[in-house]
C-alpha positions in Angstrom: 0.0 0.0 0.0 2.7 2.2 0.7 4.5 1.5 -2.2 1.7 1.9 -4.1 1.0 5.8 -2.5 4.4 6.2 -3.3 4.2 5.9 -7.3 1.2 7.7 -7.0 2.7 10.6 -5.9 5.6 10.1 -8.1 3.6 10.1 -11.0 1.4 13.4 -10.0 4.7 15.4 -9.2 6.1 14.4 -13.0 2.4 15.7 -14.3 3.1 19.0 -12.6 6.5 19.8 -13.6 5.3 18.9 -17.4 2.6 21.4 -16.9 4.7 24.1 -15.4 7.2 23.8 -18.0 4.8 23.7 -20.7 2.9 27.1 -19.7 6.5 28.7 -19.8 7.3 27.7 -22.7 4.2 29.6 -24.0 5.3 33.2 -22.5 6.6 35.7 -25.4 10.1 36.4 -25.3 10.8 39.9 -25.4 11.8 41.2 -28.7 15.5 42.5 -28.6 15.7 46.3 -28.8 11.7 46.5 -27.5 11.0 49.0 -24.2 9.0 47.9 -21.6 5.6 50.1 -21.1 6.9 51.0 -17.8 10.0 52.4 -18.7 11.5 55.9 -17.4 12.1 58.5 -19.6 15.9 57.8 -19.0 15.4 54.6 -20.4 13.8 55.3 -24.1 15.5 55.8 -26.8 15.9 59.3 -25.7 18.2 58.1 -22.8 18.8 61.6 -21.0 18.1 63.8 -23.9 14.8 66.0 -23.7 15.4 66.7 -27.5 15.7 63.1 -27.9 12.2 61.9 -26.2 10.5 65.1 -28.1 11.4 63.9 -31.7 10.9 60.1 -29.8 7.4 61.1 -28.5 6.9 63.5 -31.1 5.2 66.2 -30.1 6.8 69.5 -28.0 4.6 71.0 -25.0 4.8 74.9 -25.2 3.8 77.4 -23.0 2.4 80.6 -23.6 0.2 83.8 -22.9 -3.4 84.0 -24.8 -3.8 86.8 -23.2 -1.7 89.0 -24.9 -2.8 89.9 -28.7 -1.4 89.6 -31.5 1.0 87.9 -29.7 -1.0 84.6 -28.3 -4.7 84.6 -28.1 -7.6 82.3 -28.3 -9.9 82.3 -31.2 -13.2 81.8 -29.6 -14.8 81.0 -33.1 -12.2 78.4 -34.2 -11.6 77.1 -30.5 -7.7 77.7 -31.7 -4.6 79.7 -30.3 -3.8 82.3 -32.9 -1.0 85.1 -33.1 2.6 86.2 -33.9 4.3 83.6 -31.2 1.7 80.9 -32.0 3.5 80.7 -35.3 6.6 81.3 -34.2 6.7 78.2 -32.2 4.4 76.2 -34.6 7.3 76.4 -37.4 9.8 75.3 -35.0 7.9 72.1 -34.5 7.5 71.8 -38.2 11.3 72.0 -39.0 11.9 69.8 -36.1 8.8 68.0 -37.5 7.1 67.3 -34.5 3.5 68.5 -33.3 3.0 71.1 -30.4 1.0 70.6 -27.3 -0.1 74.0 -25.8 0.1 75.0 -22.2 -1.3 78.2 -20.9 0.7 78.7 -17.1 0.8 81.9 -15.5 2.9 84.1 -16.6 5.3 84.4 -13.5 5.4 80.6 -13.2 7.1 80.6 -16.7 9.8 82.9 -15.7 10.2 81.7 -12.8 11.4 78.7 -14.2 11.2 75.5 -12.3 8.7 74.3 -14.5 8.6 70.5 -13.3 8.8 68.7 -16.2 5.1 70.5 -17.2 6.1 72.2 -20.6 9.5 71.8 -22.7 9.5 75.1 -24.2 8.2 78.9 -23.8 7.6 81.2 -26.7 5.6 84.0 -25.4 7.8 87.4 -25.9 9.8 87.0 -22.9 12.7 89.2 -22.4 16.1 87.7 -22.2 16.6 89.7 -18.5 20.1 89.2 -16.4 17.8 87.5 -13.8 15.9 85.0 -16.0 18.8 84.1 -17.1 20.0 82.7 -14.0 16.8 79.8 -14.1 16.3 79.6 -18.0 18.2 78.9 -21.1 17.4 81.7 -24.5 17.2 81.4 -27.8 18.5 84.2 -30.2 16.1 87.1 -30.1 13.2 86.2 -32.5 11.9 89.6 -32.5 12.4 93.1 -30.8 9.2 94.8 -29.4 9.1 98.6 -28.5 7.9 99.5 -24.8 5.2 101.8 -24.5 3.1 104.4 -22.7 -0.8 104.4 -23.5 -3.2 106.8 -21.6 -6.8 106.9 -21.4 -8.3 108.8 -24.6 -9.7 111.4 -22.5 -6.3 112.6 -21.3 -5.3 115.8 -21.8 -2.2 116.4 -19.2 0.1 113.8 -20.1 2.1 115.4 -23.1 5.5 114.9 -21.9 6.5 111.2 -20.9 9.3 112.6 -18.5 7.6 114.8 -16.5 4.0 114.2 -16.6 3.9 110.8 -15.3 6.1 111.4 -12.4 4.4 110.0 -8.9 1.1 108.8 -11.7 -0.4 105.8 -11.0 0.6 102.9 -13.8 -0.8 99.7 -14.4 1.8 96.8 -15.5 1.9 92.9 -15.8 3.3 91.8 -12.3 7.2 90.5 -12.7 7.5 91.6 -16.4 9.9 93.9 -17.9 7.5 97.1 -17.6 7.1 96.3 -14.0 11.1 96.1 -13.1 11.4 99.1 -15.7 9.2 101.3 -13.2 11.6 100.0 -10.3 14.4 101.1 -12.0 16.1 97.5 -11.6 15.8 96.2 -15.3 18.7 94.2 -16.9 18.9 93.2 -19.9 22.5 92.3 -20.9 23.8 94.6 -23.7 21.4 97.5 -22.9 21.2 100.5 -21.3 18.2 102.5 -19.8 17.0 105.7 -18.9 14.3 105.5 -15.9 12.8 108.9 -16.8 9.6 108.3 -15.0 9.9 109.2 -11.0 8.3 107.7 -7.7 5.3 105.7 -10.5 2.9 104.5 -8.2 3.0 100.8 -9.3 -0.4 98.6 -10.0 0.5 95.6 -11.2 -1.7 92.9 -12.8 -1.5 89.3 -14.0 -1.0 90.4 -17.5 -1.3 93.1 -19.6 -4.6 93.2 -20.9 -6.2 93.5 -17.4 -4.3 97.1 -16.5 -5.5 98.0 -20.0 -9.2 97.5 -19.4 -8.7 99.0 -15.9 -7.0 102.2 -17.8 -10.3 102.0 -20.8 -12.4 102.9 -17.2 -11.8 106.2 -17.6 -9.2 108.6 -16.9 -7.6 108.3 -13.7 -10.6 106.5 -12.2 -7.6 103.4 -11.7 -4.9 104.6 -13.7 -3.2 107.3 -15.5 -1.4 105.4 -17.6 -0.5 101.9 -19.0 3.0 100.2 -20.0 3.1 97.7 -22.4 4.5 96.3 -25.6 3.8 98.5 -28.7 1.7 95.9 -30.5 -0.6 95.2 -27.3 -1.7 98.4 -27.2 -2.4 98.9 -30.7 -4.4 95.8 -30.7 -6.3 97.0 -27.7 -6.9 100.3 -29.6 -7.8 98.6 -32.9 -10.3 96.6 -30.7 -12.4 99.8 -29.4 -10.4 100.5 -26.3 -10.4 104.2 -25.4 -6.9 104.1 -25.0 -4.3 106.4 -27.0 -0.4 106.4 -26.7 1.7 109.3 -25.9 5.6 109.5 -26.9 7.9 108.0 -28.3 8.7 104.3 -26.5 10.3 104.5 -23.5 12.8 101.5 -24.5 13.2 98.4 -26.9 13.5 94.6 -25.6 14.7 91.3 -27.4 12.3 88.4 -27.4 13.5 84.7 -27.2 12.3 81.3 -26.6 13.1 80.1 -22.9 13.9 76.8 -21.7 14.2 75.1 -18.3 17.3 75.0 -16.7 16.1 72.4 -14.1 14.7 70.1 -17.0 15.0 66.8 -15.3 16.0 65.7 -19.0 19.5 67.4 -20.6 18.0 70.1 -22.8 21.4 71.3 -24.8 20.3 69.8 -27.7 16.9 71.1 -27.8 18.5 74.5 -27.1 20.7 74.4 -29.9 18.4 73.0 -32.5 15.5 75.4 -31.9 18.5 78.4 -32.0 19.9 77.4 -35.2 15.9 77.2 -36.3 15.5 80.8 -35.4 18.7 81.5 -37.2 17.3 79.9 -40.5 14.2 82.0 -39.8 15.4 85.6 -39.9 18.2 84.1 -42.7 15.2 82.8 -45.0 12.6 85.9 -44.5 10.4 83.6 -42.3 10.0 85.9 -38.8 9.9 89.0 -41.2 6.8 87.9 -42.7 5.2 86.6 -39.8 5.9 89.9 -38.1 4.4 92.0 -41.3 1.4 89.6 -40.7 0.7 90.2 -37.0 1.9 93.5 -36.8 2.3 95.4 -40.2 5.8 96.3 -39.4 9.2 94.3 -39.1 10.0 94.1 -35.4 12.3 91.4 -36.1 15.5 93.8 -36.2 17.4 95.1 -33.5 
C-alpha cells in the first residue's frame, strides 16, 4: 500500500513539472531592442536627452500667454490659439517635425522657471533679463518689441512722458519687464536704460490686458497710464479700447524662446536646435513675414 502511494505521488509530481514547464514555454520572449511600457524616460530611446524623447514622443509642449494679442490669443470661433508667437513656435515644430502641445501657465510661473517637467518650451515674448537668465536657457532674439506708454483717450495732461507721469499711478503685468522698468532694476545684458519716470505708483496685474481694461475705465478712475508692448496696445486700440499712446517708446527689448534650466532631461540639444531654427528663420525671411502679418511692421530687427 505504501509503495503503491508512493508511485502515485511520483507520478502526480512528473504531471506538474510537465505542466509548469509547458505554460513557460508559451510566454513571449521579449523582442531585442523593445521598451518595456513601464519604462523611465531615462530609459527610451531618448536616454537623458529631452530633444531626444521630443522627436521620440513626437510632439513639443509649449507654454504661452493668450492673453496678450497679436502675440497669443484664443480664437473663440475656431476654439484655436492664434498670433505672432503661435506661429513662431508652430514652425519650429514643423522644421523639427514634431506636433506642439499648448500650455497656458501663469505668466510668472514661466519665468520663474522650475517648471517641473510641465512644458518643454516657452515662446511668449519673454525678455532675455540678467535675472531669468540665472533659471532659464534663451534662444537668439526672435523679434524686438518697443515698450510703450498708453493713456486713457480722454487725457489731456500727459504730453511729456518725462515729467507728466512722475508719482502717476501705472498699471503693469506683475514680474514683467515694464514692472522692473518702473523700479528702476531692469537688466537686460547689452542694454542701457534711462528710468525717466519718478516715484510711478505701481499697479501691477496678471497680464497686460487686465491694466488695459482698468486704464479703458476712464481717466484716472484706476490709472493714468499703462506700460506695455507697442503691439498690445495697438491691438487694444484697434479693438475699441479708449486708450491712446503718448511719446515716443520708452525702451526696446529682445524676445527669445526660454527653456528650463532644471529640466529633469539634458536640454542642450533642444537649445541648440530650436537656436539654429530661429537663425534659419530671420536668414530665409520667415520671422519678417510673420511679423508683417501680425503687426504690419518688421519688429524682427534690433
Amino acid at each position: 500500500m505504501r509503495l503503491f502511494r508512493l508511485k502515485g505521488v511520483l507520478a502526480l509530481l512528473a504531471i506538474v513539472t510537465l505542466l509548469a514547464a509547458a505554460c513557460a514555454s508559451e510566454e513571449p520572449a521579449a523582442e531585442e531592442g523593445t521598451d518595456t511600457p513601464t519604462g523611465t524616460a531615462s530609459e527610451t530611446e531618448g536616454g537623458d536627452d529631452l530633444l531626444a524623447q521630443i522627436q521620440e514622443q513626437g510632439f513639443i509642449r509649449v507654454s504661452t500667454d493668450p492673453a496678450y494679442p497679436p502675440q497669443s490669443s484664443l480664437n473663440e470661433e475656431t476654439g484655436e490659439y492664434e498670433g505672432f508667437d503661435i506661429d513662431v513656435a508652430t514652425e519650429i515644430a514643423n522644421r523639427l517635425e514634431i506636433e506642439v502641445e499648448w500650455e497656458t501657465p501663469a505668466w510668472n510661473a514661466i519665468t520663474s522657471g522650475g517648471w517641473s517637467d510641465r512644458w518643454d518650451m516657452s515662446v511668449g515674448s519673454m525678455t532675455v533679463t540678467a535675472e531669468r537668465a540665472e533659471v532659464l536657457d534663451f534662444s537668439p532674439a526672435y523679434y524686438y518689441t518697443p515698450a510703450s506708454v498708453a493713456v486713457h483717450a480722454d487725457n489731456t495732461s500727459v504730453q511729456d512722458i518725462e515729467t507728466d507721469l512722475d508719482g502717476a499711478a501705472i498699471g503693469v503685468c506683475g514680474s514683467c519687464t515694464y514692472d522692473f522698468f518702473l523700479q528702476g532694476s531692469l537688466d537686460i545684458p547689452g542694454y542701457t536704460f534711462d528710468y525717466i519716470i519718478d516715484d510711478p505708483q505701481i499697479q501691477t496685474y496678471d497680464t497686460d490686458t487686465t491694466a488695459i481694461q482698468d486704464l479703458a475705465l476712464g481717466d484716472g478712475v484706476r490709472l493714468d497710464a499703462v506700460i506695455s508692448a507697442k503691439p498690445t496696445l495697438e491691438g487694444a486700440i484697434d479693438k475699441g479700447r479708449p486708450i491712446k499712446l503718448v511719446g515716443d517708446p520708452v525702451f526696446s527689448e529682445p524676445l527669445a524662446a526660454a527653456f528650463d534650466k532644471s529640466a529633469p532631461l539634458d536640454n542642450t540639444s533642444l537649445v541648440e536646435a530650436v537656436s539654429a531654427i530661429i537663425e534659419d528663420m530671420h536668414e530665409d525671411g520667415t520671422l519678417t513675414d510673420l511679423s508683417m502679418k501680425w503687426y504690419g511692421e518688421d519688429l524682427t530687427k534690433a
